[in-house]
N, C-alpha and C positions, 0 to 999 in steps of 0.2 A: 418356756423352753420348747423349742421343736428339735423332734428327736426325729432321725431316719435311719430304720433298720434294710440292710440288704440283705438277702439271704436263698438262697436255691432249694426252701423246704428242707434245711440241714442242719436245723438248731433247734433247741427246743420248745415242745407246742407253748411253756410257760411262759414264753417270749413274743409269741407270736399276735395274741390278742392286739388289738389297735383300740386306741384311747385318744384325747385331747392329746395334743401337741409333740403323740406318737403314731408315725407313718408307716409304712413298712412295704418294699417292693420288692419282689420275683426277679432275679436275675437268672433265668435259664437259659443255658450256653449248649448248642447243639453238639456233641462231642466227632459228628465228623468231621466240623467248621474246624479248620487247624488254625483260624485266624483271629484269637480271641483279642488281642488290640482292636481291632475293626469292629467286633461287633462288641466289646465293651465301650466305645466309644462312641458307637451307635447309640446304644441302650442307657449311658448315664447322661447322654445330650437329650434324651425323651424324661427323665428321672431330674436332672439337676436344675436346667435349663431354666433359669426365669423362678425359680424357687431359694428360700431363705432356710438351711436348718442350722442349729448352731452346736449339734455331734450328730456323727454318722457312726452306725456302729455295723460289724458284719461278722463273718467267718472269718477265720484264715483259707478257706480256699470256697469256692461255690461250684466244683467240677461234681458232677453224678460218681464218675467211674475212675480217674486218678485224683485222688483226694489230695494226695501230696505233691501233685502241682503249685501247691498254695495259692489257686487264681486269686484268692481274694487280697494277697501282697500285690501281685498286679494291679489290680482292681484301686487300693488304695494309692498308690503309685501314679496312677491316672489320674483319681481326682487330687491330687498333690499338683502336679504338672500340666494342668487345663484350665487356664487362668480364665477362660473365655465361661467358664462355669462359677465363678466365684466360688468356688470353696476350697482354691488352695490353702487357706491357711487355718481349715475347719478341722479340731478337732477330731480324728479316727480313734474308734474301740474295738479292738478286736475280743471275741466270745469263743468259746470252747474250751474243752478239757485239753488241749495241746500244752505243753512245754514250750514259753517262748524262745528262749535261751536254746531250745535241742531247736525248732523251726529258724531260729534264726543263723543258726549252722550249718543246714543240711539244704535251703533255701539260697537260691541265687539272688535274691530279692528280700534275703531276710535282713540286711541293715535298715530296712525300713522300720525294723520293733523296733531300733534301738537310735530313733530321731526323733526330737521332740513334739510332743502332740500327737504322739501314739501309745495309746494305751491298752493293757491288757486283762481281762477278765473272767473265771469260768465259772460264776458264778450259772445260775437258772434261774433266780426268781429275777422276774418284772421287777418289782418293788426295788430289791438292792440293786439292780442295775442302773434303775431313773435314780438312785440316793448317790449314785458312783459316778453317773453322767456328770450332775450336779454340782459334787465337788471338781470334776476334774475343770467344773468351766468358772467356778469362781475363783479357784485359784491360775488359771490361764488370761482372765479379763474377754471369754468366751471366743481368741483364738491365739493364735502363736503368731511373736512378732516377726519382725524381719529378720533382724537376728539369726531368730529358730528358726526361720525359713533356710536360712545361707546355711546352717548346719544340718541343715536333712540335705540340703544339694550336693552338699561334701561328702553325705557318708550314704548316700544311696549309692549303691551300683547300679546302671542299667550298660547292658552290652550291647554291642552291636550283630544286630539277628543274622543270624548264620545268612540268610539270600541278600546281606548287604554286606557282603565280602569286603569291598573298595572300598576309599573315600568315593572312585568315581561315580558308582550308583547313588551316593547320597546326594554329591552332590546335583545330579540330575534330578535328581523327584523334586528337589530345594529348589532348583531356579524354574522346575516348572509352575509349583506353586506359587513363587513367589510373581511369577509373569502373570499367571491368571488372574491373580488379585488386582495385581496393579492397572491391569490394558481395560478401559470402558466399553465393556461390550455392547451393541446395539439390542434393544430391549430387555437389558439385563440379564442374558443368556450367556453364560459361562460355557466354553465345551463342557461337554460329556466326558472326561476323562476313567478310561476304561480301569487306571492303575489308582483309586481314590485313595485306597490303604496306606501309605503314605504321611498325609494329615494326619493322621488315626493313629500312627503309629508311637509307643511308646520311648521307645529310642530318641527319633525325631523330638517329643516334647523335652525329653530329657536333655538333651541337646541344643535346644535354642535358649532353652532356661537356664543353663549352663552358662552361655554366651551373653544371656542381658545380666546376669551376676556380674561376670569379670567386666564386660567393656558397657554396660548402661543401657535403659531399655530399647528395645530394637523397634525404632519405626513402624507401622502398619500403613498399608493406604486405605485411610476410612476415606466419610463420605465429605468430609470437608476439606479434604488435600484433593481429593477425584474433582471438586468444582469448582478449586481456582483453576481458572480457562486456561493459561501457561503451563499446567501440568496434564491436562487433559491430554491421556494418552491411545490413541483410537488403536487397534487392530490393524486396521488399513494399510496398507504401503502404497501409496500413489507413483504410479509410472512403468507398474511390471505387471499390466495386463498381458492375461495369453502368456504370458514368459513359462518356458518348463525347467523345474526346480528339482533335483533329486539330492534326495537324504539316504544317507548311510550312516548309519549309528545304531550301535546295538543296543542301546539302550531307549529305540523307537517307544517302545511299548510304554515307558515309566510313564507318560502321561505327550508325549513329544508329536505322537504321531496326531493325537485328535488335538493339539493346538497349534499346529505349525497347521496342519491341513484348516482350522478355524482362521489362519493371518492371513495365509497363501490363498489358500482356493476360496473361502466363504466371504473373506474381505475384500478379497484384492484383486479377485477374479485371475490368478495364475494355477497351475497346474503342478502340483507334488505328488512324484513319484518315491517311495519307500522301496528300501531293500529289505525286506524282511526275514528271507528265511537263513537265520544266522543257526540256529539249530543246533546239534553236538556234533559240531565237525572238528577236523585237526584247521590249524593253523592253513598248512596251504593248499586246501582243498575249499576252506571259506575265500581265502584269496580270491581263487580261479573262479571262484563262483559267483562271486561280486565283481568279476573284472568281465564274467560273460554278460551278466546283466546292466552291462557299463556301455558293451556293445551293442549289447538289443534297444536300448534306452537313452535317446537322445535327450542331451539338458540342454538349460543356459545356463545352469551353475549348480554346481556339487558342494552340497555340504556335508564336510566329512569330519568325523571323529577321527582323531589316530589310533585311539587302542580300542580296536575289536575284538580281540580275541584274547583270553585268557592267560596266554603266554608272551603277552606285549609288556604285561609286567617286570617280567627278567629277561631284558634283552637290550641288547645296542640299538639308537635312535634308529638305523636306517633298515632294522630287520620287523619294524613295527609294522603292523599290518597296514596300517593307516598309510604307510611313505610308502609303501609295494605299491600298494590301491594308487597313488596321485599319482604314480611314476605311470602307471598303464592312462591313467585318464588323460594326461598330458601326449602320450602316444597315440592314443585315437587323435585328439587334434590339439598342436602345443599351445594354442589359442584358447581353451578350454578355463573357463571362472574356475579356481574352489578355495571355497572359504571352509579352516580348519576351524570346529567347533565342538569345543573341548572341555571336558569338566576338571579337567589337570589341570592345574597353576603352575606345572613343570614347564608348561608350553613356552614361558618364557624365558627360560633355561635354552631351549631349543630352537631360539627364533635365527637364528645362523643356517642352522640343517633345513628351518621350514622353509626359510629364504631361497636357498639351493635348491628346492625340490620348482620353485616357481606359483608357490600359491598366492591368490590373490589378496588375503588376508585371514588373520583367526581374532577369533569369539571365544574368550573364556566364561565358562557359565558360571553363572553367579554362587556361592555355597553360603550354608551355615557358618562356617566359622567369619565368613569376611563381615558377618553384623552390617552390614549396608546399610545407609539411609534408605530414604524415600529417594531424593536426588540421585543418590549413589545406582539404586536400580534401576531406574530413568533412564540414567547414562547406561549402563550395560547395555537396557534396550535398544538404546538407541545408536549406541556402537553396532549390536547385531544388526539395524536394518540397513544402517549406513557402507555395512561392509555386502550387504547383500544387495544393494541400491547398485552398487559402484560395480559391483559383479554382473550384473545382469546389464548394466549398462554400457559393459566392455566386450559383452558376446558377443556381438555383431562383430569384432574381429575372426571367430571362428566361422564362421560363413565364410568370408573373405581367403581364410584356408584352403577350405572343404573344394573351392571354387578353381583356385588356382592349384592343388591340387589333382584335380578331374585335369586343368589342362595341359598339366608335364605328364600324365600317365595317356595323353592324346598326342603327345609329343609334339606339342605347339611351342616352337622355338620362342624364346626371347623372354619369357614370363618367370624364369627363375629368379632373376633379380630383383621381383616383387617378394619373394622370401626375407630378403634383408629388410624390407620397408616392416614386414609381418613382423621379422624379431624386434625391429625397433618401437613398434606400436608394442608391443608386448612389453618388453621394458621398462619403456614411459609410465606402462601402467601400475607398475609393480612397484617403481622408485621412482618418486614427483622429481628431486635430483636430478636423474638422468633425461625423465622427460624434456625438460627446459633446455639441457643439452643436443637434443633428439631435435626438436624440432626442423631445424635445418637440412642436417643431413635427411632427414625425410622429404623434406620439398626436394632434395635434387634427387634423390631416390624416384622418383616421380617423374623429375625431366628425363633423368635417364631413359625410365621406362618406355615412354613416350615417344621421344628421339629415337631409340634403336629400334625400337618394336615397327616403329611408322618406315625409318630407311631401309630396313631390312625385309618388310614384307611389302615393299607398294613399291610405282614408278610411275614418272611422269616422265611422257613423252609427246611432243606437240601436243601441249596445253592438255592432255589425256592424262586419267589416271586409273593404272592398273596395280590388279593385286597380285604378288608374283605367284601366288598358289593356286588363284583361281581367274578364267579367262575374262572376267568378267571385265567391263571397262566403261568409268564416267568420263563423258567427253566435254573437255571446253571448261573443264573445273577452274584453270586457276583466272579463265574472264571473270567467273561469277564470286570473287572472292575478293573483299576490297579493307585495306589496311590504311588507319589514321596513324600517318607518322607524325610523333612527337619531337622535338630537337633531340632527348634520349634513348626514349625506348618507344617501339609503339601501342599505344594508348585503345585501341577501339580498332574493332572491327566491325564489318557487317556484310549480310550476303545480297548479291543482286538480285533484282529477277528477271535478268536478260543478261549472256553475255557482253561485255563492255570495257574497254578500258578508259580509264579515267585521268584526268589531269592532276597534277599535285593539288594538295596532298595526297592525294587518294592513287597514288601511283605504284603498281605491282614491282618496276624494275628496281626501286628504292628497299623491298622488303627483304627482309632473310629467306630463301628458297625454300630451307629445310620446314620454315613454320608455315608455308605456305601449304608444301605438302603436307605437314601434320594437320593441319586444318582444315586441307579440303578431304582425306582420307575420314576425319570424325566426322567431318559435316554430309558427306557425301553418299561415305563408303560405310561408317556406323550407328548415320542418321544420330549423333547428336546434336543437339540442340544449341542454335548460336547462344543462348544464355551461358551453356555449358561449355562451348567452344571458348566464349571470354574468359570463364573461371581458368578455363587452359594456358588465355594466354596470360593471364592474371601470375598463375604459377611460374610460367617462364619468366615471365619480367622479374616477381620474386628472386627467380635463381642468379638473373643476369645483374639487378641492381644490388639486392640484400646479400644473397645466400653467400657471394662469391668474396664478399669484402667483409675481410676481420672489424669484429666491432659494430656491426651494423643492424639496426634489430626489422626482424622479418615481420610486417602487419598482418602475417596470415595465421592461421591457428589452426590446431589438431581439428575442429571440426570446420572448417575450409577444406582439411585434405580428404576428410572422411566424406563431404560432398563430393568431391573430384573422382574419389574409387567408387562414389557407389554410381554416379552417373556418367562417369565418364569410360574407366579400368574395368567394372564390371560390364558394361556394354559390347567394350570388344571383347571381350572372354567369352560373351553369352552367343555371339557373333561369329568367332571365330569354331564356336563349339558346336553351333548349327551346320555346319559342312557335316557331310556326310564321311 
């Protein structure tokens, strides 16, 4: 029979002697350490770990200075609920002259005397203690079944610790642990996570033990789910290099900030910036305070909580702190990514109002109670990177903004009808629906652009081309510009390198004027490139053969047009922004 006594010097010396198949170790708990979960759980991982007893016996409490703490019900409690030390189901003896029946009254943790495989003694000799172990273990078959396990689950109390107010802080510390475990880190370096107490904590075991009761044991990712190659789940996010990421969530600290900064910056080589100083402020003074550093702080996509602040709890969806914060982020630029990432399961209650606000998608984090698979947390993850993929991959519309923005506060006529092309890229993105709807209207969105922008600012006069704002003038342009008429539309272009005119096909008086002028003003006057000039007239043809006939499907795609603004739209913008 191996016995283990625990004890903080607070039982008697007749006890204390060590013999064959009697252990006995030192549990001293520093009493300014307010964090006796953490370091009990420290301390029986060095004590239980890798070792076999088959009764453990202790105090009812092991505190120097509040005795009536009763750590040592804690203490028991823990090893009940830490399966990873195999002695849940190990006989406990509790020793002293205490009253169980008054400790089990006066104790928040006293339904633990009164679950099976706890037992109580105030005895002093060694001798009757080892004759007391002994019967307790021949009549138990040396521990308590499942059975008596499920009924200490049911009549333990443990509560939830006063700094875990919410479901929503549990569930944040929950889906951080449960992400560290599962992601393959590169030489087996987990973050550093500042908030570890957590794991430790006795609530949390109480709690997942809870859950493999009712709904059946809960998944782990050991080392032989991590090696089949299909689940291998790396860190890494491929394709969001350099990209800048800002996090808002007050609950950075739980463990979020040094594993998001482990995906983003250490993996993936992008760039996380934290809002950090959430502080003891009112409501709308955190607001103002995180919408100034919204300004200081440029992203490619915000991830945001909704409830910040303490009073998000009792209030109407749109006075949450979280929709104030998106409504100002979308104000800086309405092209702006943000993914809502949430430890509320309410969020889907509110995907109406999220919808309205224009986020680009939300992230429910994972909790305790949802018992997830392996699969199951997989996919979560894999929802978060995919809605963060797709975000960072739609930024490049807020450039696009920023751009045409600078040039209505320059008062360069013609460029506001590019706003309509910005809402409808935005849209697309937000409702696959609407995109497929969108596309069309955005190619002529385009010609528009093009057409007005080029007749209203240039002129052609003997074979010359001027720009009506600036004196400047290319001469003999439309010799040097030659068009492949097709029996429909025409098909190719190409530029000379002599003025000339040419016999059919290749005959200028056959061509539309207007495209001539838009084509020698790009080619000429904004130095783009005849590759890019074709995508130009690629698009017009588009408008004239696809766009304008019901029923017709267009062969160009959102990113055909995204080539077209950024070398073709962007060039005059950048052009037109160079004047003085």
């Amino acid at each position: 029979m191996q016995i283990l006594i625990l004890h903080n010097n607070n039982i008697p010396e007749t006890l204390l002697s060590e013999g064959e198949g009697f252990v006995q170790e030192i549990v001293k708990h520093d009493s300014s350490d307010d964090n006796f979960d953490e370091f009990i759980h420290n301390r029986l991982s060095q004590i239980l770990s890798g070792k076999s007893y088959d009764i453990i016996i202790l105090p009812f409490s092991l505190a120097e200075e509040n005795y009536i703490e009763y750590t040592g019900l804690i203490t028991a409690a823990h090893i009940r609920l830490t399966p990873e030390w195999n002695h849940e189901r190990t006989p406990i003896l509790f020793i002293g002259p205490e009253n169980p029946e008054f400790v089990a009254k006066i104790s928040p943790m006293g339904n633990i005397l009164l679950t099976p495989g706890v037992y109580c003694s105030d005895t002093t000799d060694k001798q009757a203690l080892i004759e007391y172990a002994t019967s307790i273990l021949s009549n138990l078959s040396k521990e308590i079944s499942g059975n008596q396990y499920e009924t200490f689950l049911s009549k333990v109390q443990i509560t939830t610790p006063t700094n875990y107010a919410t479901h929503h802080t549990i569930a944040n510390e929950w889906a951080v642990m449960r992400w560290i475990d599962m992601l393959v880190w590169p030489d087996n370096k987990k973050p550093d996570i500042s908030q570890k107490s957590f794991s430790s904590m006795l609530y949390f075991k109480y709690l997942i033990s809870s859950i493999k009761r009712k709904e059946g044991d809960r998944e782990i990712f050991n080392k032989k789910y991590k090696k089949k190659s299909a689940n291998i789940l790396s860190p890494k996010i491929e394709g969001i290099e350099r990209k800048k990421i800002m996090l808002i969530d007050d609950e950075f600290n739980k463990g979020w900030k040094n594993l998001l900064i482990a995906i983003f910056e250490d993996a993936s080589n992008a760039k996380l910036t934290i809002y950090e100083d959430f502080g003891n402020k009112n409501k709308e003074d955190l607001i103002n305070d995180i919408n100034t550093f919204v300004n200081n702080n440029d992203a490619d996509c915000y991830i945001l909580d909704l409830r910040l602040h303490d009073d998000d709890y009792n209030c109407k969806y749109k006075d949450i702190s979280g929709h104030k914060i998106s409504q100002h982020i979308l104000e800086v630029n309405k092209a702006n990514p943000i993914v809502v990432f949430t430890a509320s399961n309410k969020v889907w209650n509110m995907r109406e109002e999220i919808d309205d606000i224009g986020v680009t998608g939300y992230v429910v984090k994972e909790s305790p109670e949802f018992n997830f698979s392996c699969e199951e947390s997989k996919e979560a993850f894999d929802e978060f990177i995919r809605n963060i993929k797709f975000a960072l991959k739609t930024s490049y519309i807020k450039h696009y903004v920023n751009k045409i923005r600078e040039a209505q506060e320059r008062n360069i006529q013609g460029v506001d009808i590019l706003d309509q092309y910005i809402d409808m890229l935005i849209l697309g993105n937000r409702n696959s629906k609407a995109k497929e709807m969108l596309l069309k209207p955005c190619i002529l969105n385009l010609n528009v652009f093009l057409e007005t922008f080029i007749k209203n600012n240039f002129t052609i006069n003997s074979d010359c081309l001027y720009h009506n704002n600036y004196p400047t003038d290319v001469k003999n342009i439309l010799h040097k510009i030659a068009f492949k008429q097709g029996e429909e539309y025409i098909e190719d272009l190409k530029f000379l390198d002599s003025p000339q005119r040419l016999a059919n096909p290749w005959d200028y008086a056959k061509i539309d004027k207007d495209l001539s002028k838009i084509t020698a003003a790009l080619h000429f006057y904004y130095n783009i490139s005849e590759e890019n000039c074709k995508k130009v007239l690629r698009l017009r043809m588009e408008r004239s053969k696809k766009v304008a006939h019901i029923g017709e499907d267009t062969t160009m795609t959102y990113n055909d047009l995204k080539d077209i603004f950024e070398k073709v739209i962007l060039n005059i913008l950048d052009k037109e922004l160079s004047h003085p």
